[in-house]
CHARMM-style PDB file with segment names, atoms N, HN, CA, C and O in Angstrom:
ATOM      1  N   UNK     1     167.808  34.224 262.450  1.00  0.00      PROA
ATOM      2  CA  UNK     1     166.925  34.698 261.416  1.00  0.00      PROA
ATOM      3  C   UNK     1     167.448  34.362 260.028  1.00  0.00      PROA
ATOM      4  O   UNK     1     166.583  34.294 259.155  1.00  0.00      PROA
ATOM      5  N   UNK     2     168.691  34.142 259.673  1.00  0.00      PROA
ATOM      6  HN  UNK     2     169.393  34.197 260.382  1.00  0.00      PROA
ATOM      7  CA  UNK     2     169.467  34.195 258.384  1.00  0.00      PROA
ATOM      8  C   UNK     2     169.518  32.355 258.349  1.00  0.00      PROA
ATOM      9  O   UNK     2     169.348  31.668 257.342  1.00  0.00      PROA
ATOM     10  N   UNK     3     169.687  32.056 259.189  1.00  0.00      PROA
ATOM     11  HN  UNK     3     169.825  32.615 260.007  1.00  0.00      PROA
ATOM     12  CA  UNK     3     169.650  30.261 258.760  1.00  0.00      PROA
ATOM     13  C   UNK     3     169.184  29.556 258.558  1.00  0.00      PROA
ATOM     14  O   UNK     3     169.878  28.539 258.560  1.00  0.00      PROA
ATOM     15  N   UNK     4     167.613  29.314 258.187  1.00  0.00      PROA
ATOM     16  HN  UNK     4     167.049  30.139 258.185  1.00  0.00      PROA
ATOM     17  CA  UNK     4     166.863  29.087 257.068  1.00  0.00      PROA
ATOM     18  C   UNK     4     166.040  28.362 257.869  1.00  0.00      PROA
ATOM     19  O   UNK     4     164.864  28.496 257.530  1.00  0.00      PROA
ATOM     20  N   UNK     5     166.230  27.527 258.954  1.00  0.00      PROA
ATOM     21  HN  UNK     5     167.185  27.418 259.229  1.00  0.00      PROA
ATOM     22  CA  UNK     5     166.130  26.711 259.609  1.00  0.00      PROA
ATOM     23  C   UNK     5     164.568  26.651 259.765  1.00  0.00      PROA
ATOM     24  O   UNK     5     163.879  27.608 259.411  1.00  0.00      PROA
ATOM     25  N   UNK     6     163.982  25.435 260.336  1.00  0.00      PROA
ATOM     26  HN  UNK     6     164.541  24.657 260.624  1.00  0.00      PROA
ATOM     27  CA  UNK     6     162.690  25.539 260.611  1.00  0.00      PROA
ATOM     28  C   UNK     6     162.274  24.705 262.286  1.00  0.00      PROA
ATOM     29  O   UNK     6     162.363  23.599 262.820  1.00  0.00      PROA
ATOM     30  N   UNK     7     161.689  26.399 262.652  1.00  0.00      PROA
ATOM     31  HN  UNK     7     161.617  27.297 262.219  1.00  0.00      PROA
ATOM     32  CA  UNK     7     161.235  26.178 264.534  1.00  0.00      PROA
ATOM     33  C   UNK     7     160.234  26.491 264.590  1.00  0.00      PROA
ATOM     34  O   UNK     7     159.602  27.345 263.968  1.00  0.00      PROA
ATOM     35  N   UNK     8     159.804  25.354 265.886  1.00  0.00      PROA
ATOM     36  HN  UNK     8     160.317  24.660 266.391  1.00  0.00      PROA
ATOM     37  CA  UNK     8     158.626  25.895 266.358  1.00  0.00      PROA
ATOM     38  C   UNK     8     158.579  26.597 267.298  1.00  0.00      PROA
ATOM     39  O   UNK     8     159.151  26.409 268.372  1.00  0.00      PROA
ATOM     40  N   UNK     9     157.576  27.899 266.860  1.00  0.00      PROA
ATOM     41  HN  UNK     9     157.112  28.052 265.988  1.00  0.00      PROA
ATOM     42  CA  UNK     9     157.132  28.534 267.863  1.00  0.00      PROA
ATOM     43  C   UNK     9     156.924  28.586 269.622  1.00  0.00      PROA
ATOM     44  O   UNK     9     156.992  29.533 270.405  1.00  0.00      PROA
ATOM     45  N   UNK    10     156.649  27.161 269.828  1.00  0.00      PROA
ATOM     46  HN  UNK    10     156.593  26.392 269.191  1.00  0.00      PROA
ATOM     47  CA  UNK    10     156.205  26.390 271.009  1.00  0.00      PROA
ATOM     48  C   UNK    10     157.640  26.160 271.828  1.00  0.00      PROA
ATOM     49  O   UNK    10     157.670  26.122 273.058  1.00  0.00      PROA
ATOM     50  N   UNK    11     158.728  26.024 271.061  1.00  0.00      PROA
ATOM     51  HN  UNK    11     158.704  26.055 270.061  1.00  0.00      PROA
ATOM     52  CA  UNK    11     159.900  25.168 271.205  1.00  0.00      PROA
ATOM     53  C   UNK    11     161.065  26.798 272.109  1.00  0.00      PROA
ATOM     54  O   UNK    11     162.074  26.706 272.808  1.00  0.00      PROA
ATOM     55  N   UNK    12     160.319  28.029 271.655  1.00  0.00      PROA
ATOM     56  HN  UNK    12     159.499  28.104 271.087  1.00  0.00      PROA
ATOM     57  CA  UNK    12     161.362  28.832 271.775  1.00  0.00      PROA
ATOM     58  C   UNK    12     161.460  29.401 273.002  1.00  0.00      PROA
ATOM     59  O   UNK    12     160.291  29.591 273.338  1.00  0.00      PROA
ATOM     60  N   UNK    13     162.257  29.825 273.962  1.00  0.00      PROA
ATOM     61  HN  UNK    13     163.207  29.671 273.688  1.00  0.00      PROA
ATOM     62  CA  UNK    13     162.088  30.122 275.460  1.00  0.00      PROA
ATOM     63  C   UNK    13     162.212  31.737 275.294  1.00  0.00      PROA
ATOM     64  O   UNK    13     162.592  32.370 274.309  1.00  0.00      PROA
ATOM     65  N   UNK    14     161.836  32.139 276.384  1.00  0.00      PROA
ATOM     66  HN  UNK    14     161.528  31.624 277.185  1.00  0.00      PROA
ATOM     67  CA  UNK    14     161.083  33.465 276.713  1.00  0.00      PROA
ATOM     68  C   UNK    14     162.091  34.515 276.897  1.00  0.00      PROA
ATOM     69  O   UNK    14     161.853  35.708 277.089  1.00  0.00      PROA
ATOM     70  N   UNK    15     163.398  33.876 276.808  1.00  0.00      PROA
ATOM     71  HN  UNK    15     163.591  32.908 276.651  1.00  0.00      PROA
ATOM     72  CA  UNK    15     164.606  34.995 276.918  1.00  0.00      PROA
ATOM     73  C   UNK    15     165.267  34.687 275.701  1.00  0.00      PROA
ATOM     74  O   UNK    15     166.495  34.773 275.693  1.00  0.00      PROA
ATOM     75  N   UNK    16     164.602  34.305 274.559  1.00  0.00      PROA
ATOM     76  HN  UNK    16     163.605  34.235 274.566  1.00  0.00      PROA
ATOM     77  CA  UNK    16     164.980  34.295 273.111  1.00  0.00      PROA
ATOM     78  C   UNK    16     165.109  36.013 272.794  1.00  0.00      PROA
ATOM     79  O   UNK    16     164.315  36.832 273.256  1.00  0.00      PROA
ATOM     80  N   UNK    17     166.387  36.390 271.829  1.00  0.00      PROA
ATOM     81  HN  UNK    17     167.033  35.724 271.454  1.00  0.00      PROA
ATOM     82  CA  UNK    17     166.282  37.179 271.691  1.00  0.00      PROA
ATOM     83  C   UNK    17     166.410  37.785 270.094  1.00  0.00      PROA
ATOM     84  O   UNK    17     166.679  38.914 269.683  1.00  0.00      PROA
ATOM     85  N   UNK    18     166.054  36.361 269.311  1.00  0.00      PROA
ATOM     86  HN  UNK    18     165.835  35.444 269.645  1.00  0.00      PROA
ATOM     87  CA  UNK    18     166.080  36.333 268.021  1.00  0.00      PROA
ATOM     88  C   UNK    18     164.498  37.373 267.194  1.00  0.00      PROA
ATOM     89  O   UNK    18     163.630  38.074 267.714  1.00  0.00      PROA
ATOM     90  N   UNK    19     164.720  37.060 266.062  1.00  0.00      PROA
ATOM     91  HN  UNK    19     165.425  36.490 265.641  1.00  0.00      PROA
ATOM     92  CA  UNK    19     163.366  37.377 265.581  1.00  0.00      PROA
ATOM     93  C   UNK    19     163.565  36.556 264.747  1.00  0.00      PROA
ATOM     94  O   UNK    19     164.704  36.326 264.340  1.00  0.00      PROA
ATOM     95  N   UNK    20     161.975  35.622 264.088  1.00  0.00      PROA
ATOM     96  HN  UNK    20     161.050  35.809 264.419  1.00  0.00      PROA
ATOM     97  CA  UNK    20     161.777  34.843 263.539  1.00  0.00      PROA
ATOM     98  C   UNK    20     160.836  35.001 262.342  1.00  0.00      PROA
ATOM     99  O   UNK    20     159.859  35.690 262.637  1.00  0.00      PROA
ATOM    100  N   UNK    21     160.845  34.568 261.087  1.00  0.00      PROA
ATOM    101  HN  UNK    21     161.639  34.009 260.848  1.00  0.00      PROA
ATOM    102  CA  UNK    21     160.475  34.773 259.892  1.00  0.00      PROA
ATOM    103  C   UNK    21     159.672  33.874 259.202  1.00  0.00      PROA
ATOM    104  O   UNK    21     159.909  32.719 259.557  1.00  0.00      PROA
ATOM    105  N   UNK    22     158.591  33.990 258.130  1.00  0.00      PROA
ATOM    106  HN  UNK    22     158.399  34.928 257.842  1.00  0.00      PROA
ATOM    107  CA  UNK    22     158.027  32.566 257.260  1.00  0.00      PROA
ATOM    108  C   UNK    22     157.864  34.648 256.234  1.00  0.00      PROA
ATOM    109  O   UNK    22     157.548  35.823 256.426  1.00  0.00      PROA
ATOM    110  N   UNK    23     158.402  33.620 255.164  1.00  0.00      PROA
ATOM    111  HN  UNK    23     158.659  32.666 255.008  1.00  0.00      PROA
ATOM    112  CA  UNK    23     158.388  34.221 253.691  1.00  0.00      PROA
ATOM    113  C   UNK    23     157.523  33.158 252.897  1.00  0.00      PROA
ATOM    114  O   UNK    23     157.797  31.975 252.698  1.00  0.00      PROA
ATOM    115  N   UNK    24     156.237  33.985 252.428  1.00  0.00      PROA
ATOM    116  HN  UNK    24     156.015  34.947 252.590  1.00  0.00      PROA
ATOM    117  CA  UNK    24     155.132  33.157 251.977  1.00  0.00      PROA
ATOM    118  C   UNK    24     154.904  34.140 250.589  1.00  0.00      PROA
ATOM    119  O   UNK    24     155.124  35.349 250.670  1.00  0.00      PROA
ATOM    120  N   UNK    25     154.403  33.456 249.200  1.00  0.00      PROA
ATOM    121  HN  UNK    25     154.225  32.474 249.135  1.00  0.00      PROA
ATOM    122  CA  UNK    25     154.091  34.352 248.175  1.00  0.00      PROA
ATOM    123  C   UNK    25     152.981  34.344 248.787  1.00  0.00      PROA
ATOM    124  O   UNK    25     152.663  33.658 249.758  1.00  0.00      PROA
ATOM    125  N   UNK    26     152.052  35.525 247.917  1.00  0.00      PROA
ATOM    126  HN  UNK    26     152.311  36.082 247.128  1.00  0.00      PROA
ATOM    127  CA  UNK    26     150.442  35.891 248.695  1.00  0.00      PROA
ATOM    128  C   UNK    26     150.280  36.539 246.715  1.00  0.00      PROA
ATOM    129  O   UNK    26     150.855  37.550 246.314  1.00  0.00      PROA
ATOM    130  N   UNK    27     149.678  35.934 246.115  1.00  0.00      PROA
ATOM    131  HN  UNK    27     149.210  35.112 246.440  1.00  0.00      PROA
ATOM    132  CA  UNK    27     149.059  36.343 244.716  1.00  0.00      PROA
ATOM    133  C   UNK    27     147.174  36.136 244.861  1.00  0.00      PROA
ATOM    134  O   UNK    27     146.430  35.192 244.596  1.00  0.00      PROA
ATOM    135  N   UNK    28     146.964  37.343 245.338  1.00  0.00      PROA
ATOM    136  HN  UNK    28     147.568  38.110 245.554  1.00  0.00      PROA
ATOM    137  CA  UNK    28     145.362  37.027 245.059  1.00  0.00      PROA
ATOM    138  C   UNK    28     145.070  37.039 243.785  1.00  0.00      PROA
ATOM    139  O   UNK    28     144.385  36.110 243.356  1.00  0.00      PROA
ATOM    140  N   UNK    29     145.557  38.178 242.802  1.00  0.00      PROA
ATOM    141  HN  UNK    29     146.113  38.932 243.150  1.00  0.00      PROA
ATOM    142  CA  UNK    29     145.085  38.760 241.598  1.00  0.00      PROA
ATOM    143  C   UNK    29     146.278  37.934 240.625  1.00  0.00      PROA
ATOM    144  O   UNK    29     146.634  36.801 240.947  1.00  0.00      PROA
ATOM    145  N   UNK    30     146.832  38.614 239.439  1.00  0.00      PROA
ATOM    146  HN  UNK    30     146.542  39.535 239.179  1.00  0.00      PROA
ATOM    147  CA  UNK    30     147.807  39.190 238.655  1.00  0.00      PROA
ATOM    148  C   UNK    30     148.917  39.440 239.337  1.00  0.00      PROA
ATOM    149  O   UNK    30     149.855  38.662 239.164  1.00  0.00      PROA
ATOM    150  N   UNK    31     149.060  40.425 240.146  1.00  0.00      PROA
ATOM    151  HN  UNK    31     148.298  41.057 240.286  1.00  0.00      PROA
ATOM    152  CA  UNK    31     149.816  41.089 240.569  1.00  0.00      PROA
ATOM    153  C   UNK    31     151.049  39.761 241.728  1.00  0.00      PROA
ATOM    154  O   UNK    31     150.551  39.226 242.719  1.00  0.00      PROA
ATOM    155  N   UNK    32     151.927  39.593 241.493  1.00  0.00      PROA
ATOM    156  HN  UNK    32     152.331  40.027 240.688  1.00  0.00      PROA
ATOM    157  CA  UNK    32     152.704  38.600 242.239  1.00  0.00      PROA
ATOM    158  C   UNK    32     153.164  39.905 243.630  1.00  0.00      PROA
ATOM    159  O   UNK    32     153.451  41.091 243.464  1.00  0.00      PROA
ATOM    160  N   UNK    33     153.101  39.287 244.651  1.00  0.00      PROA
ATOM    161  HN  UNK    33     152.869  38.324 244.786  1.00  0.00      PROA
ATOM    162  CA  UNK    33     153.167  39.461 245.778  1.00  0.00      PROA
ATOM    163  C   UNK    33     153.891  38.495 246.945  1.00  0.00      PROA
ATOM    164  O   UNK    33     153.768  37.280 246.791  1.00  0.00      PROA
ATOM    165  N   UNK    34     154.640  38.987 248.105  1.00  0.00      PROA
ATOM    166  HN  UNK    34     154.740  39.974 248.230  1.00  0.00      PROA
ATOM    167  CA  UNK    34     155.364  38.242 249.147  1.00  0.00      PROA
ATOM    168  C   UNK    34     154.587  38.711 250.636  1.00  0.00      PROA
ATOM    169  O   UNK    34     154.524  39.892 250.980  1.00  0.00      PROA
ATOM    170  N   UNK    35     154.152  37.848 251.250  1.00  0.00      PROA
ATOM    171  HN  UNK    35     154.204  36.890 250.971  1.00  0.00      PROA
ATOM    172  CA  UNK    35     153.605  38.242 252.517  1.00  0.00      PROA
ATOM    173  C   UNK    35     154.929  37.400 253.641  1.00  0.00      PROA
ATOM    174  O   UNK    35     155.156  36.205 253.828  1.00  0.00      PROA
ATOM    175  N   UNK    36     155.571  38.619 254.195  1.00  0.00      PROA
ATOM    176  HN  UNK    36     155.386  39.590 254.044  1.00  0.00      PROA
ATOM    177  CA  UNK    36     156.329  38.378 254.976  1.00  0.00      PROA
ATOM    178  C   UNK    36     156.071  38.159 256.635  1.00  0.00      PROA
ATOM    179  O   UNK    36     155.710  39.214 257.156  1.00  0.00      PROA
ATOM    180  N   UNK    37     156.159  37.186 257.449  1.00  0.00      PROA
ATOM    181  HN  UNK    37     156.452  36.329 257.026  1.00  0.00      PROA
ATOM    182  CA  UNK    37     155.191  37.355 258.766  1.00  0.00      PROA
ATOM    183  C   UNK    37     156.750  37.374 259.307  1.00  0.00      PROA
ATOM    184  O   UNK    37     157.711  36.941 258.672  1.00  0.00      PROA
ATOM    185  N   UNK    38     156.802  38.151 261.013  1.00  0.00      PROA
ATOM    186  HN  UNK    38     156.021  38.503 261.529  1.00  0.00      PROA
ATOM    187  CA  UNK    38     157.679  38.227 261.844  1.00  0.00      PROA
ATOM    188  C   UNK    38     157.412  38.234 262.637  1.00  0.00      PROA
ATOM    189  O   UNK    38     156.327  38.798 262.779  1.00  0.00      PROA
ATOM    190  N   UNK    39     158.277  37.466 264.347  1.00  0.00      PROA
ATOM    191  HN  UNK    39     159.158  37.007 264.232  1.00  0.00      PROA
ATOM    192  CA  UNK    39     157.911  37.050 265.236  1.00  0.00      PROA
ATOM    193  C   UNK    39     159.075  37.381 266.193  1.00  0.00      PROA
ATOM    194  O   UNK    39     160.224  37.495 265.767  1.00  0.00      PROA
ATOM    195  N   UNK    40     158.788  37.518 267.369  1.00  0.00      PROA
ATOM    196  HN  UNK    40     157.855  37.425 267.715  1.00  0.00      PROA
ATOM    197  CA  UNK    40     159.867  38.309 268.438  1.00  0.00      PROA
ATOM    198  C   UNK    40     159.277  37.824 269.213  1.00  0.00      PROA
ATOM    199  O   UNK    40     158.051  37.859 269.316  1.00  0.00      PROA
ATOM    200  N   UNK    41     160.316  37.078 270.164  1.00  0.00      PROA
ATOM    201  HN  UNK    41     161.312  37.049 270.081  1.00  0.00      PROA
ATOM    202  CA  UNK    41     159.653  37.173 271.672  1.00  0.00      PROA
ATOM    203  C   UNK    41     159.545  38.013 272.698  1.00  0.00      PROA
ATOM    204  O   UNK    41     158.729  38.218 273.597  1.00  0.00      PROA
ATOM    205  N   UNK    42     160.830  38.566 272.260  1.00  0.00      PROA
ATOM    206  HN  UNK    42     161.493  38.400 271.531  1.00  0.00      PROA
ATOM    207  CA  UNK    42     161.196  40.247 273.113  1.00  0.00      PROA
ATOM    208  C   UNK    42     159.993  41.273 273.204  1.00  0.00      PROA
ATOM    209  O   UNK    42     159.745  41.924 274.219  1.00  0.00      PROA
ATOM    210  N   UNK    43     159.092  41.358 271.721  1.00  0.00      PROA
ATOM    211  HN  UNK    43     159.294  40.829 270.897  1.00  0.00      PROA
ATOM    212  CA  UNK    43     158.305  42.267 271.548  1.00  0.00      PROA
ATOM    213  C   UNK    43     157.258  41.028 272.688  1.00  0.00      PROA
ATOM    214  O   UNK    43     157.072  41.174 273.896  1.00  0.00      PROA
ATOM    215  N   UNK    44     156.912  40.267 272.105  1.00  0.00      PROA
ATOM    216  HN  UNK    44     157.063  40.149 271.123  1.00  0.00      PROA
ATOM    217  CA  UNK    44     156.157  39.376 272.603  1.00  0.00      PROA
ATOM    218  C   UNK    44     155.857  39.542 274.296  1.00  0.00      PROA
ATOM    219  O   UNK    44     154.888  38.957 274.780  1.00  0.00      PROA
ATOM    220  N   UNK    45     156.361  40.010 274.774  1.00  0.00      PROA
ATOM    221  HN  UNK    45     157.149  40.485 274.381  1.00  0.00      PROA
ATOM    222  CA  UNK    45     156.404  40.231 276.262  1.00  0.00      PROA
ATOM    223  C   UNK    45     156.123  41.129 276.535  1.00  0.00      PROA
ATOM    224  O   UNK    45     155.650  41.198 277.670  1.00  0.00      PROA
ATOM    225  N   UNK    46     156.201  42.302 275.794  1.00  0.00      PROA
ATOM    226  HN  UNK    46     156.585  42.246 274.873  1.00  0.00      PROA
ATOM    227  CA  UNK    46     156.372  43.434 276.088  1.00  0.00      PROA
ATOM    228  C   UNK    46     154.613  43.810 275.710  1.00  0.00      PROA
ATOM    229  OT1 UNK    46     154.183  44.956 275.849  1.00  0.00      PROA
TER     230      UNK     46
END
């Protein structure tokens, strides 16, 4: 999660036990904003 790195989704196997990140700004208005998305495979199964 901390190494900046860039994976695909497709690429990751099912006993991954990382969680995975995309840090995106999201400014509809004025107001500056970060839309953070997170991804688990662990949850993913579950």
């Amino acid at each position: 999660m901390s190494d900046d790195k860039v994976v695909d989704l497709a690429e990751i196997s099912k006993d991954d036990e990382a969680i995975y990140y995309k840090d995106t700004p999201y400014t509809p208005k004025d107001l500056y904003q970060r839309l953070i998305i997170t991804y688990s495979p662990k949850y993913s199964k579950y």
